[in-house]
One Martini backbone bead per residue (centre of mass of N, CA, C, O) as a GRO file, in nm:
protein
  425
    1UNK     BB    1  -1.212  -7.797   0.580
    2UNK     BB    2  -1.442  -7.902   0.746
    3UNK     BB    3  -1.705  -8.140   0.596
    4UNK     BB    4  -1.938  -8.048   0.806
    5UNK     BB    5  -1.887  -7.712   0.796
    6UNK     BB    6  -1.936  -7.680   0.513
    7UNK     BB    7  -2.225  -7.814   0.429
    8UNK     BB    8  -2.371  -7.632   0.647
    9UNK     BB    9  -2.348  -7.388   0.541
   10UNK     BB   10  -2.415  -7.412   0.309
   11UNK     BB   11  -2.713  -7.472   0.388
   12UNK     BB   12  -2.795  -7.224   0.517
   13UNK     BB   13  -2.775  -7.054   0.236
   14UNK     BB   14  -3.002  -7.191   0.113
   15UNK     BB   15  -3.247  -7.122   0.320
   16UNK     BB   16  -3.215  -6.812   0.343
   17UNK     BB   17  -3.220  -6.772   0.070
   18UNK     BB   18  -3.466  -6.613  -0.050
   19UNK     BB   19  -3.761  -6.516  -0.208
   20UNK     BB   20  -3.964  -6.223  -0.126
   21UNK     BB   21  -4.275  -6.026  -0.097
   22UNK     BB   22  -4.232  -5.812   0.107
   23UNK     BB   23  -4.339  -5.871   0.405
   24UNK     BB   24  -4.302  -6.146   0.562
   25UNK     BB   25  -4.551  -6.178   0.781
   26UNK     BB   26  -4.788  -6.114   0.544
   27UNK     BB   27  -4.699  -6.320   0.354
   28UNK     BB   28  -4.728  -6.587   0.560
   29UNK     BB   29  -5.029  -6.560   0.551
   30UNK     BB   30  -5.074  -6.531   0.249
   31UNK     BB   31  -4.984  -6.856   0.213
   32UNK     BB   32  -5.154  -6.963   0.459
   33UNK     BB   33  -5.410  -6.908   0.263
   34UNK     BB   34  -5.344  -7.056  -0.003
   35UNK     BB   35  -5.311  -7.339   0.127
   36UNK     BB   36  -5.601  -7.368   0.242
   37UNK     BB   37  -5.747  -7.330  -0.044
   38UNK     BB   38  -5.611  -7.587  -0.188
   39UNK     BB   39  -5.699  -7.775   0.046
   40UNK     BB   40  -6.048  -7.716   0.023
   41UNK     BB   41  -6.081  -7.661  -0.317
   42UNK     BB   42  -6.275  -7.382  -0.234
   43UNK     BB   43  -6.409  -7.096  -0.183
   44UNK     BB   44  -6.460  -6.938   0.080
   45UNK     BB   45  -6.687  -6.831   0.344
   46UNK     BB   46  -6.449  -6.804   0.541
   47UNK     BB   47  -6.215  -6.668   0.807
   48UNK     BB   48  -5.946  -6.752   1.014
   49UNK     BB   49  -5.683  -6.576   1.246
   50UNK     BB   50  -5.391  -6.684   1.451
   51UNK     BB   51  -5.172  -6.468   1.619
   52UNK     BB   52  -4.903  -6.349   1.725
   53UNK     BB   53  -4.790  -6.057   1.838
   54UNK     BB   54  -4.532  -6.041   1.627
   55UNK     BB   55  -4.691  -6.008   1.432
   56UNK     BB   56  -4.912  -5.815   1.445
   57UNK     BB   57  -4.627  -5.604   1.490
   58UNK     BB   58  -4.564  -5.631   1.181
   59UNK     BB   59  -4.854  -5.575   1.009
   60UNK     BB   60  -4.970  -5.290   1.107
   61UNK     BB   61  -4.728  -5.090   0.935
   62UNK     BB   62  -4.769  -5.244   0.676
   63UNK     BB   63  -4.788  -5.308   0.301
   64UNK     BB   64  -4.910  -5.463   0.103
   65UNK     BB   65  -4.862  -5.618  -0.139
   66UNK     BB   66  -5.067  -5.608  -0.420
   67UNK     BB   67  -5.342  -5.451  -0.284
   68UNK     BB   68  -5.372  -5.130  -0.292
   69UNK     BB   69  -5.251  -5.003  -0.010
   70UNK     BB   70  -5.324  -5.198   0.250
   71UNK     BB   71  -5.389  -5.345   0.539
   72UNK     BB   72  -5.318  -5.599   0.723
   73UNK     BB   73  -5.422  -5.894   0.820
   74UNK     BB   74  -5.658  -5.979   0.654
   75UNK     BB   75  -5.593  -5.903   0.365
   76UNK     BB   76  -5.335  -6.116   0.351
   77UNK     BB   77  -5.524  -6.349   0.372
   78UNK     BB   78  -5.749  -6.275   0.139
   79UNK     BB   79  -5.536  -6.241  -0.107
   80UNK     BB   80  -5.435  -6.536  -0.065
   81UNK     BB   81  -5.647  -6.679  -0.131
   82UNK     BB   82  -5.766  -6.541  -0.415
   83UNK     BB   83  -5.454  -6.505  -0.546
   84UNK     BB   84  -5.276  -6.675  -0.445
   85UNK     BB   85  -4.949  -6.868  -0.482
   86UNK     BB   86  -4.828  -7.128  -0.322
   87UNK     BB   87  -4.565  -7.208  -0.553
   88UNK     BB   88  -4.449  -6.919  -0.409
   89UNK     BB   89  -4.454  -6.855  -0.134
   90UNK     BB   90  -4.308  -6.577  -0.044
   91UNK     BB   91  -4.409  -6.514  -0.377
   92UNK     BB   92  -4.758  -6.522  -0.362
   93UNK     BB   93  -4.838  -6.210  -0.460
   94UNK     BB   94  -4.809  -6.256  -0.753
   95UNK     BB   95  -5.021  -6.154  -0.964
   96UNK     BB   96  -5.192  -5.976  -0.926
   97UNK     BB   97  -5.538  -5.851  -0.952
   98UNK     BB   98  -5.775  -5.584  -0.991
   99UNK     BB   99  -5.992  -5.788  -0.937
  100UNK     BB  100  -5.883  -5.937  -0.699
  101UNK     BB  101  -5.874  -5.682  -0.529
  102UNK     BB  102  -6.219  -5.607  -0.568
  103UNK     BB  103  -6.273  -5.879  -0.385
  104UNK     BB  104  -6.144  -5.820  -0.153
  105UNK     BB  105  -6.300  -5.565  -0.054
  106UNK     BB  106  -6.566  -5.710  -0.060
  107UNK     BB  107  -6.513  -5.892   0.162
  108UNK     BB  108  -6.418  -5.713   0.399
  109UNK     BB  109  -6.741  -5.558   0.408
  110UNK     BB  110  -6.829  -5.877   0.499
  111UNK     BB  111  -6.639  -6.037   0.709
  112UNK     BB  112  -6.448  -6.271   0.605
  113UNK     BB  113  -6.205  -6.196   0.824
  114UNK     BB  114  -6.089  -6.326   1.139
  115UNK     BB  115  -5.910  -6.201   1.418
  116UNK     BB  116  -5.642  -6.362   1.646
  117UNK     BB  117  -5.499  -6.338   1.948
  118UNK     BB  118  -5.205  -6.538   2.029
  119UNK     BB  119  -5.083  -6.689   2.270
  120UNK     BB  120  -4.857  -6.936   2.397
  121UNK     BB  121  -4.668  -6.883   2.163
  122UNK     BB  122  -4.466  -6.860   1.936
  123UNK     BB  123  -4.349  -6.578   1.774
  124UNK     BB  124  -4.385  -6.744   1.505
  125UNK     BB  125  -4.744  -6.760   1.480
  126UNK     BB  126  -4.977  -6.926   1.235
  127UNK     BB  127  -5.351  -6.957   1.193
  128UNK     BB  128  -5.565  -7.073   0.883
  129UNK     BB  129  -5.899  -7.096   0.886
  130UNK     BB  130  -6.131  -7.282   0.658
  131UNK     BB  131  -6.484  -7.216   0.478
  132UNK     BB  132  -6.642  -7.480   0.268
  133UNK     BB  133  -6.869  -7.676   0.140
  134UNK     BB  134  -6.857  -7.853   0.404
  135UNK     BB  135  -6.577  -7.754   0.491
  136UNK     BB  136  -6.222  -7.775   0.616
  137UNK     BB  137  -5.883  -7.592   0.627
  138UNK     BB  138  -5.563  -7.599   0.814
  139UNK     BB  139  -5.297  -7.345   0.863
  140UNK     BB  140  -4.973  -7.386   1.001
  141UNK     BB  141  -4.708  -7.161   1.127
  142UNK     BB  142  -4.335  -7.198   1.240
  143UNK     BB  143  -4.059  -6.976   1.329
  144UNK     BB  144  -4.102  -6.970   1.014
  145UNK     BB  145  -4.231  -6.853   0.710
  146UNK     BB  146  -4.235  -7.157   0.568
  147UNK     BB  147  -4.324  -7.378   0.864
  148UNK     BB  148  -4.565  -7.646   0.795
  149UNK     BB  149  -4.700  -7.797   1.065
  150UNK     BB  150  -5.045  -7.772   0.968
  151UNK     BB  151  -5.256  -7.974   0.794
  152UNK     BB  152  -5.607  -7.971   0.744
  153UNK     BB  153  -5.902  -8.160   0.659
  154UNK     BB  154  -6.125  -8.223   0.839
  155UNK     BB  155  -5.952  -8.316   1.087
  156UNK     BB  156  -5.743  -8.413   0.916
  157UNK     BB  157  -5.426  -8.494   0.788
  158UNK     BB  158  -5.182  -8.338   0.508
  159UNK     BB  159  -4.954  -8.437   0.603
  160UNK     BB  160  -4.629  -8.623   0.557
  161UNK     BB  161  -4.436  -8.808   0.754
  162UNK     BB  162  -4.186  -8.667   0.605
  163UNK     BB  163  -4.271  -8.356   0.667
  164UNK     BB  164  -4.286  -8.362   0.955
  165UNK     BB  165  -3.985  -8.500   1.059
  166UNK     BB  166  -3.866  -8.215   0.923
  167UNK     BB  167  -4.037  -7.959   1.093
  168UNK     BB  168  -3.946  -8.086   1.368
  169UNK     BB  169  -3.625  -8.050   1.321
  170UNK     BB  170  -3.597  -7.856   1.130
  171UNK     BB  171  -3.358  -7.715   1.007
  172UNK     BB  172  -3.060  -7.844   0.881
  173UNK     BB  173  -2.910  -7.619   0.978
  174UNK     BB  174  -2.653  -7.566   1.185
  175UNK     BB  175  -2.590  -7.282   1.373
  176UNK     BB  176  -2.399  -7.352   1.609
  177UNK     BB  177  -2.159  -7.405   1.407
  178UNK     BB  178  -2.132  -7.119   1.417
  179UNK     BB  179  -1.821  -6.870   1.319
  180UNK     BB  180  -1.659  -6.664   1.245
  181UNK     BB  181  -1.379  -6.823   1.173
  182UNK     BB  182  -1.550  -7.033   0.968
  183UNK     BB  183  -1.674  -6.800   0.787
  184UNK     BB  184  -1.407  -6.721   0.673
  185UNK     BB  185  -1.302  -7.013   0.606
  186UNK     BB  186  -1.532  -7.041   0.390
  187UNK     BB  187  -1.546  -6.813   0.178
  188UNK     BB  188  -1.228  -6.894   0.095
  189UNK     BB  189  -1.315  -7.217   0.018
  190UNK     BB  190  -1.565  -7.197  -0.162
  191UNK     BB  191  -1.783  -7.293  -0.391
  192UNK     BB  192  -1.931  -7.125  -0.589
  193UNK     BB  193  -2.114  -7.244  -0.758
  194UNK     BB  194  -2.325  -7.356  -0.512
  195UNK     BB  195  -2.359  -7.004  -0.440
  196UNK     BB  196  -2.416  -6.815  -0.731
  197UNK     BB  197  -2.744  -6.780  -0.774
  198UNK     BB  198  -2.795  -6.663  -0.476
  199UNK     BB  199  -2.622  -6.408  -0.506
  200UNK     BB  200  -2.718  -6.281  -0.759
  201UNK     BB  201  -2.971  -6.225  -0.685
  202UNK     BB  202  -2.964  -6.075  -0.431
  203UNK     BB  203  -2.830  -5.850  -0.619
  204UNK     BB  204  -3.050  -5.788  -0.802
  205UNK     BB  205  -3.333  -5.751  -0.579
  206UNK     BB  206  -3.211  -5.558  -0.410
  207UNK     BB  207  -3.084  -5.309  -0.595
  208UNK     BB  208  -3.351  -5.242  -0.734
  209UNK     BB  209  -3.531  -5.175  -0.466
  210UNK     BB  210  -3.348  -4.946  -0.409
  211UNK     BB  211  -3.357  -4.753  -0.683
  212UNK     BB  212  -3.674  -4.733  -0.636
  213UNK     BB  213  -3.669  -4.578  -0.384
  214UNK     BB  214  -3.488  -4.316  -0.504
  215UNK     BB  215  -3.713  -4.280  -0.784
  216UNK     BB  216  -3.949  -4.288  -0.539
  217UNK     BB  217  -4.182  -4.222  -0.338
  218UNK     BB  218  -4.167  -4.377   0.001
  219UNK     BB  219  -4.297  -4.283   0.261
  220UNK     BB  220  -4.026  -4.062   0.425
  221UNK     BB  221  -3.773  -4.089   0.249
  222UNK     BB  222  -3.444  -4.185   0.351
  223UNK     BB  223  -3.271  -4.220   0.126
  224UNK     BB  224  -3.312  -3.947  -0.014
  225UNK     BB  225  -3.259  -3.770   0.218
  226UNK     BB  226  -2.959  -3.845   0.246
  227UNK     BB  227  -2.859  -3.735  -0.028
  228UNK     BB  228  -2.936  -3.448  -0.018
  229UNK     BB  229  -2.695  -3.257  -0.064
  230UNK     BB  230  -2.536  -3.508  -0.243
  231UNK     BB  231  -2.349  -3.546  -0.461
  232UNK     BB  232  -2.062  -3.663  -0.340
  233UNK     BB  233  -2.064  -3.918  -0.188
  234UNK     BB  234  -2.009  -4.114   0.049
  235UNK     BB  235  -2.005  -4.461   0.050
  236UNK     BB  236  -2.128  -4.503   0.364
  237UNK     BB  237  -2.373  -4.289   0.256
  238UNK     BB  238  -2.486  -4.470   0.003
  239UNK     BB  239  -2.499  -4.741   0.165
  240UNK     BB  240  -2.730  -4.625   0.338
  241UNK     BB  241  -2.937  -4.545   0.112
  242UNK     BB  242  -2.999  -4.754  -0.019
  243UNK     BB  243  -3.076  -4.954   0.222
  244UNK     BB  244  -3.326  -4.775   0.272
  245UNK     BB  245  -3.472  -4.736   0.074
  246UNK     BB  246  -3.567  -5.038   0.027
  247UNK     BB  247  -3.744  -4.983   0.249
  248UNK     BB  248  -3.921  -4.815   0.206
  249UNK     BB  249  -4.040  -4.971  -0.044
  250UNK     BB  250  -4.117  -5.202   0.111
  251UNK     BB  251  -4.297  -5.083   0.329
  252UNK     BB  252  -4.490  -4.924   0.070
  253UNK     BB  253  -4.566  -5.199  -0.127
  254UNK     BB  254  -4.333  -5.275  -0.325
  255UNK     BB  255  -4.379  -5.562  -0.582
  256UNK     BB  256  -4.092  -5.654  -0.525
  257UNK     BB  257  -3.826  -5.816  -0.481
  258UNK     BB  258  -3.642  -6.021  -0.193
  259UNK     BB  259  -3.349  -6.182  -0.066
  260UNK     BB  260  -3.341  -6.289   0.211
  261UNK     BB  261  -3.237  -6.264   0.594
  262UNK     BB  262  -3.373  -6.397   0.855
  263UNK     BB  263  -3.676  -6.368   0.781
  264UNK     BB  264  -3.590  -6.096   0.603
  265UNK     BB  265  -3.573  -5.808   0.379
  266UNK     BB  266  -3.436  -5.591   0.563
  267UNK     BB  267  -3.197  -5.802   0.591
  268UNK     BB  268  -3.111  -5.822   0.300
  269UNK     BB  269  -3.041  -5.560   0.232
  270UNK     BB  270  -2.850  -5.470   0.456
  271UNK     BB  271  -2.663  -5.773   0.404
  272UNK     BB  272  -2.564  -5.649   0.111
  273UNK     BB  273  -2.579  -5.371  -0.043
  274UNK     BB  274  -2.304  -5.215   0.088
  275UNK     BB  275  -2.122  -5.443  -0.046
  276UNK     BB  276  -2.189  -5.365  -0.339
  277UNK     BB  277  -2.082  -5.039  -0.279
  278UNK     BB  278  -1.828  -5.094  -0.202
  279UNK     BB  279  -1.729  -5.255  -0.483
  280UNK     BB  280  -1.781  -5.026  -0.685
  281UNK     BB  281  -1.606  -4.870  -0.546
  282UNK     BB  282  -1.287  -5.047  -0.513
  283UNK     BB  283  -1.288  -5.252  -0.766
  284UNK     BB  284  -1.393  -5.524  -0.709
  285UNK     BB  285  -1.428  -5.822  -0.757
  286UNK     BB  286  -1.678  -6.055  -0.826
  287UNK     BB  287  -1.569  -6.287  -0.650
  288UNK     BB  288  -1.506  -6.077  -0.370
  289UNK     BB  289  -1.809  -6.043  -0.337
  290UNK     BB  290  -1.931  -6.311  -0.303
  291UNK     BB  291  -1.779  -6.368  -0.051
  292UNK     BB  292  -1.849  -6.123   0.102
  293UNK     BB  293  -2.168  -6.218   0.105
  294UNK     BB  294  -2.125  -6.428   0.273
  295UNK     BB  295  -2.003  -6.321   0.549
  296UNK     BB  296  -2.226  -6.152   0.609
  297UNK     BB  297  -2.482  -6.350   0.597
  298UNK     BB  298  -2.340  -6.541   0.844
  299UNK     BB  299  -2.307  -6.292   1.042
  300UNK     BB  300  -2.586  -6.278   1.115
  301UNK     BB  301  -2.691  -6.556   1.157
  302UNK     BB  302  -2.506  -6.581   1.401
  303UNK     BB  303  -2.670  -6.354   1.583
  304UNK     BB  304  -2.958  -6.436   1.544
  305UNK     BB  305  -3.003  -6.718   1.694
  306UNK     BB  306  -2.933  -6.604   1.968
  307UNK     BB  307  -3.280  -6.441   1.953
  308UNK     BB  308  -3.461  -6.478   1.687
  309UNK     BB  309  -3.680  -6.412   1.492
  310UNK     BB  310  -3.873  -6.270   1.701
  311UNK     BB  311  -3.886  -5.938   1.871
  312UNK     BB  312  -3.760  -5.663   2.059
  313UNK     BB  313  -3.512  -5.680   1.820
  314UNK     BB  314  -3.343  -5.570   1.614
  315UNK     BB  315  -3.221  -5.699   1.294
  316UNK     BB  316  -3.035  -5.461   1.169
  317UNK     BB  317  -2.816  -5.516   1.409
  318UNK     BB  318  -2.710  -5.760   1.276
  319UNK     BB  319  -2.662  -5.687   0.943
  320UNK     BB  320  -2.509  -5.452   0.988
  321UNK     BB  321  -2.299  -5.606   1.081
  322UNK     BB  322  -2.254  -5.828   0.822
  323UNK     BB  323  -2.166  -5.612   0.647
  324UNK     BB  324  -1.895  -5.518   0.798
  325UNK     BB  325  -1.756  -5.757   0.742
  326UNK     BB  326  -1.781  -5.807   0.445
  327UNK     BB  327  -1.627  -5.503   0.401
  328UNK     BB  328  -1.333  -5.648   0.564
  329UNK     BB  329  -1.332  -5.888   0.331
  330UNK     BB  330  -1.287  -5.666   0.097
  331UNK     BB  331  -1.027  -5.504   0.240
  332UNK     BB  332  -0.861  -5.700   0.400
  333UNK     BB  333  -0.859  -5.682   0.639
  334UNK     BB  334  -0.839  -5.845   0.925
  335UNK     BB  335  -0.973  -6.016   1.183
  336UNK     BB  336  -0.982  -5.856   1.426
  337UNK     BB  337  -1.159  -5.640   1.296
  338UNK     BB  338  -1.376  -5.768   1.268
  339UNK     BB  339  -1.455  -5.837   1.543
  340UNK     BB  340  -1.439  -5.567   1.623
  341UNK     BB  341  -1.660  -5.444   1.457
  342UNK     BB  342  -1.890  -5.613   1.640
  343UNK     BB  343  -1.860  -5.527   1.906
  344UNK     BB  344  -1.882  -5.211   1.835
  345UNK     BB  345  -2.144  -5.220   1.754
  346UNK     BB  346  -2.340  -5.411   1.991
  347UNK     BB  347  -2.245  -5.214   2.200
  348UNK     BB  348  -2.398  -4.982   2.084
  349UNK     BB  349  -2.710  -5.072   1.932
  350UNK     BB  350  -2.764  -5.325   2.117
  351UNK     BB  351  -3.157  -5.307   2.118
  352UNK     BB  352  -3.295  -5.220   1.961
  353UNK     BB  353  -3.636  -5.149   1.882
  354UNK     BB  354  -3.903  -5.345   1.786
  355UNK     BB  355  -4.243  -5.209   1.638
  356UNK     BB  356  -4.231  -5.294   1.372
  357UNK     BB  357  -4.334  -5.267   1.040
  358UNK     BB  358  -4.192  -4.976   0.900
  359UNK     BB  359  -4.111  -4.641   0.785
  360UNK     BB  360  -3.853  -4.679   1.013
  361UNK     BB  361  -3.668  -4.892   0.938
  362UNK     BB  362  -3.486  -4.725   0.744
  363UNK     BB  363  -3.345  -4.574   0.976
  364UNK     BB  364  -3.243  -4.788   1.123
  365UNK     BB  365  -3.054  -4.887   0.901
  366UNK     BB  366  -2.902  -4.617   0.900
  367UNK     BB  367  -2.814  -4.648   1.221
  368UNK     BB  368  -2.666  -4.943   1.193
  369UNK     BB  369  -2.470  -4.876   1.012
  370UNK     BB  370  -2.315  -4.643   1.108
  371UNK     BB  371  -2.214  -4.821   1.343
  372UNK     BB  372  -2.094  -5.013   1.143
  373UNK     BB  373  -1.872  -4.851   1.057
  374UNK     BB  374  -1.776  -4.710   1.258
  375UNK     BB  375  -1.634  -4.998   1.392
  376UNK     BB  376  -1.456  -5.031   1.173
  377UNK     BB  377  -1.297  -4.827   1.231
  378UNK     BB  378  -1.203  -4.869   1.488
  379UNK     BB  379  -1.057  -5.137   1.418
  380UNK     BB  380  -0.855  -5.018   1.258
  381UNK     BB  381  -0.730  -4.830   1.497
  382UNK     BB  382  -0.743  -5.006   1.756
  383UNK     BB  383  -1.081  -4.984   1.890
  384UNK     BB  384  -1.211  -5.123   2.152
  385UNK     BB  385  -1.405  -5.249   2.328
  386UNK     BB  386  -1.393  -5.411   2.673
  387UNK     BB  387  -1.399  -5.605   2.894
  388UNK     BB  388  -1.721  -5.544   3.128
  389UNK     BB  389  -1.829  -5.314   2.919
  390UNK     BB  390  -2.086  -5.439   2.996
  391UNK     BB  391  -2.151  -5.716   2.744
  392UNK     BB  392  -1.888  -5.766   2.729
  393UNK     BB  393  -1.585  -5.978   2.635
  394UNK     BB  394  -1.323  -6.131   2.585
  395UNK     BB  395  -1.473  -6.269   2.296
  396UNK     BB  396  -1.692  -6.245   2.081
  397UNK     BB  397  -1.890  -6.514   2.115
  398UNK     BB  398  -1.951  -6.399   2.340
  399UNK     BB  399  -2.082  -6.138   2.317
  400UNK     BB  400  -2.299  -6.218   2.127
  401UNK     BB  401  -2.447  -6.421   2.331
  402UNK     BB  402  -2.474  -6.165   2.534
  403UNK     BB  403  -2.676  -6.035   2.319
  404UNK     BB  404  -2.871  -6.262   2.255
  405UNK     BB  405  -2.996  -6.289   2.535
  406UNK     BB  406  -3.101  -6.021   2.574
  407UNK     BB  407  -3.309  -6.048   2.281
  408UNK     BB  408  -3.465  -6.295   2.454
  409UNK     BB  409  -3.502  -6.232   2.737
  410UNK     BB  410  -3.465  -5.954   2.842
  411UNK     BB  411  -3.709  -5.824   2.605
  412UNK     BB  412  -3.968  -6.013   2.652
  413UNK     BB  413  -4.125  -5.742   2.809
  414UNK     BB  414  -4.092  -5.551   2.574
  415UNK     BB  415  -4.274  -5.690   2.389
  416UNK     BB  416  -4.525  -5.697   2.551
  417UNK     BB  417  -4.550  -5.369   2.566
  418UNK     BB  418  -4.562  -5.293   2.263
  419UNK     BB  419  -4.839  -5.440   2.212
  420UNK     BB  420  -5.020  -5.317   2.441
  421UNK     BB  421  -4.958  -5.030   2.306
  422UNK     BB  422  -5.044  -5.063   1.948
  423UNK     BB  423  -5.339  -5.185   2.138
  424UNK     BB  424  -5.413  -4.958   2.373
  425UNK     BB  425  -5.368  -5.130   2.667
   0.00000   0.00000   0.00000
């Protein structure tokens, strides 16, 4: 294949591809936490945080990890000053210790860390102001959950020149480059050593946080809930549920890594464990799989960039897109089934709305394979919506694009709308 084509692909799976702890919002608060603290040189006597509608959104009713059970903005952001690690980026509150919760929580009653919803900025857009010992420190992030667009100390820059020029250029991977057909021609021509040690964690952090979620009460318990009195469970069924199960476990605290896909790890888990399940049902080659988890990752990849980082497009089902796709490569459908079963999947369930970060993303997980495994099944026996059906068209690509438009322009306004509800205006 064109080697422009193939280097992109490959850059955009090492970009994508990383692990974070915990859901991604609050630890990007906590990352940007972190790198303040040790910006300013020293703990802070005050913090503020000033985050968009969409953080803010996905914050409010999820479980920061290794807080002690604890929610919010500021937990995520105090967490992350006193004990977080800014070297470990998205796994910055690994370690944190039981000492470290209990200064936290002094802090938080003593009002260390004014919280602020700002307007007029990126879906995804968080700075992090400190204070102390006569000095000052901020970082802001945007549009990605490690994307650190300004750092200063007393109002002076500590980016350096080159890595402004870095942020401002955005990821190096281009997304547009990406299509069904190039995707599933890079999977079968990609050299493994390459990107087989990114897939190889990505199979063992989500496999893992899922198998916790099943094996212990966390939220909700949907993917518990879904397996009680099936002993025998079909393929599908297994493949929701453990796929669930890690959703409630990282939704409700549970300090696993995740290795995420498009800033999410809820999206992480859907568009990889399924694919993961259907290769140990079907006795599937680990080449076989690792390929399929290509086509899986890129194929998510390629419909959220049309919708952005953070919407109120809910985005496991563009995962469980990309995961049915990836299943399509390991049983070796046709090309047509492929696109059949995007085309059926966005067609149906394309639009379910994101309220936020919590114990219900789980169900939806759930509710997006099931749709997508459903497209599959109707694509095996060619059975596809039409174009002029809504927003189906012509070829797959449009279809992506034009489910794209919709949850980026058209939910716009559903977005604001959900957050002035969440927050009871």
């Amino acid at each position: 294949m064109d080697q422009t084509i193939y280097h992109n692909h490959l850059t955009i799976l090492r970009e994508e591809l990383v692990k974070a702890l915990g859901c991604t919002e609050p630890i990007a608060i906590a990352y940007a936490g972190a790198v303040a603290r040790r910006l300013l040189g020293t703990m802070p006597e005050r913090c503020t945080v000033s985050c968009s509608g969409n953080i803010v959104k996905n914050v409010m009713g999820v479980t920061v990890p290794n807080s002690g059970g604890q929610r919010g903005i500021a937990v995520a952001a105090t967490l992350g000053i006193v004990g977080g690690d800014p070297d470990q980026e998205l796994a910055v509150l690994n370690g944190i210790t039981d000492q470290q919760r209990e200064e936290v929580r002094d802090l938080l009653q003593k009002d260390f860390c004014a919280c602020k919803l700002i307007e007029g900025v990126a879906n995804l857009y968080i700075v992090v102001e400190v204070s102390g010992g006569g000095h000052t420190a901020l970082v802001e992030i945007q549009n990605t959950h490690r994307n650190i667009t300004r750092m200063e100390k007393d109002g002076v820059s500590q980016l350096q020149p080159a890595a402004v020029q870095e942020e401002q250029s955005g990821p190096a991977g281009d997304r547009k480059l990406l299509t069904i057909e190039n995707i599933v021609e890079f999977a079968k021509e990609v050299n493994l050593e390459e990107i087989q040690p990114l897939l190889e964690e990505q199979i063992a952090c989500n496999m893992a946080i899922c198998e916790e979620g099943l094996a212990n009460p966390y939220g909700a318990e949907v993917g518990r809930t879904l397996l009680e009195g099936n002993s025998s469970p079909t393929v599908g069924l297994k493949a929701r549920a453990y796929a669930a199960a890690g959703s409630d476990a990282r939704m409700n605290g549970c300090p696993m890594p995740v290795v995420i896909n498009s800033g999410s790890g809820n999206q992480g888990i859907t568009v990889s464990v399924p694919v993961v399940i259907y290769a140990q049902h079907y006795g599937s080659s680990h080449e076989k799989l690792l390929r399929a988890l290509v086509v899986s990752n890129l194929a998510a990849v390629h419909q959220k960039s049309y919708i952005g980082s953070l919407s109120a497009y809910c985005g496991v089902v563009s995962a469980a897109c990309g995961a049915a796709c990836g299943v399509c490569y390991l049983l070796d459908h046709p090309h047509t089934v492929l696109e059949d079963t995007i085309t059926n999947t966005i067609a149906t369930v394309g639009g379910m709305v994101c309220d936020g970060a919590k114990s219900s993303c789980a169900a939806k997980i759930s509710t997006a394979l099931q749709t997508a495994l459903l497209g599959m099944k109707m694509g095996v026996h060619n059975r596809v919506f039409q174009p002029q059906e809504g927003l189906v068209t012509t070829d797959v690509e449009g279809t992506i694009q034009n489910i794209g438009r919709m949850g980026r322009v058209g939910m716009k306004s559903t977005d604001v709308e959900i957050l002035n509800i969440m927050l009871g205006n």
